[in-house]
N, C-alpha and C positions, 0 to 999 in steps of 0.2 A: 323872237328870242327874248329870253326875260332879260330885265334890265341888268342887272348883278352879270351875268355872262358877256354880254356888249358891252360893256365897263372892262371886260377883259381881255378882251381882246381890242378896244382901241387902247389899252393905256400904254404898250411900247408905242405903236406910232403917237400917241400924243408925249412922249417921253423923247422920242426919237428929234419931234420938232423944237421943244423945247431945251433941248440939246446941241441944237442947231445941227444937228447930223444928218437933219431934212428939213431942210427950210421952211419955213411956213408961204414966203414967198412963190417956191415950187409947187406946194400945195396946192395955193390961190390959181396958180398958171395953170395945174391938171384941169381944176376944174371949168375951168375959158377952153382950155384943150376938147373938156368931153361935151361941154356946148355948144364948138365949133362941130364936132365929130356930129354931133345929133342934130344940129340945124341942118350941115350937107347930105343926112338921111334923110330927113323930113323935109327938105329942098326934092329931093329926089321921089318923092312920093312913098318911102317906105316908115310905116307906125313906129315912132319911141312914142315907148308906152310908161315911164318915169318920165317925174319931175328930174332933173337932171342936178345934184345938187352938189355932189364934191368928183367922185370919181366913177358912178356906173352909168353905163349909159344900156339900157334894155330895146330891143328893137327887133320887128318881125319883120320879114319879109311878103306877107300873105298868108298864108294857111300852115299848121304845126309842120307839114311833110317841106312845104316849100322852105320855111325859113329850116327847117333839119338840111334839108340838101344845100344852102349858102352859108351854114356852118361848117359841114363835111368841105367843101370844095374849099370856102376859105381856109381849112385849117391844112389842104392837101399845097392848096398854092404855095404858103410857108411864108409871106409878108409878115404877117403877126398872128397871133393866134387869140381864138376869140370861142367861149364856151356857150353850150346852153345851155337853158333853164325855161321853167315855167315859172311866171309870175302872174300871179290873179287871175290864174286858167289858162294863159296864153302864154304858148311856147313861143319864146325868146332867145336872139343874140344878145349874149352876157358881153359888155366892153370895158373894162377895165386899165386903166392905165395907173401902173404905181409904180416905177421903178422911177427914179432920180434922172439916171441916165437914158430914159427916153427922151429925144428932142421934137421941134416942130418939125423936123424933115419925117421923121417917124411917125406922127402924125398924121403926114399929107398922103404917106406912100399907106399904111392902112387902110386912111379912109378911102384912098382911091379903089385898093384892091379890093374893099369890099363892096364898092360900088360896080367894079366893073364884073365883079362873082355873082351878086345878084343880079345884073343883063343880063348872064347868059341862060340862054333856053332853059327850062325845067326840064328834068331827066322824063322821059316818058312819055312828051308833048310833041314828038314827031320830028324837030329841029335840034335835037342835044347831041 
């Protein structure tokens, strides 16, 4: 994205903190939030594939179809909901945290769902 564009779209959230309408302290907390989030993936044996630095956190599950089905399931489960994408070739869970009103309990019960969505069997592998 050229520079002048991403200038435009952070300058409400950087208005916003400056504002105090979203704290910068909240800020600082998501991003310890999406480090926690991607250490307990990457504990768990699954690729973050970002440097993890304010608020996304990218991560596959094994192969484009597999992490697509622990997208689908987690978004059917309805804990939180989490997008994909490709980045740098490889399909990705998008994780995002930006609302204010997310807490650390919001957090735990997530990361847990999306941990326990990727256990479950792949569709198609005789045990789903």
């Amino acid at each position: 994205m050229p520079r002048s564009e991403s200038s435009i779209f952070r300058r409400p959230f950087r208005a916003a903190c400056a504002s105090g309408a979203y704290p910068l302290e909240r800020v600082v907390g998501e991003s310890a939030e999406h480090r926690a989030d991607a250490a307990g993936l990457r504990a768990a044996g699954y690729a973050v594939l970002n440097d993890v630095v304010l608020n996304q956190v990218l991560v596959a599950f094994g192969d484009a179809e597999r992490t697509r089905q622990v997208i689908a399931r987690l978004q059917q489960e309805g804990t939180c909901w989490c997008g994909g994408t490709v980045w740098q070739g490889q399909t990705a869970m998008r994780i995002s945290i930006s609302s204010w009103a997310t807490t650390d309990e919001d957090v735990e019960r997530s990361l847990d769902a999306m941990l326990r969505v990727a256990r479950e069997p792949a569709a198609g592998d005789g045990r789903a």
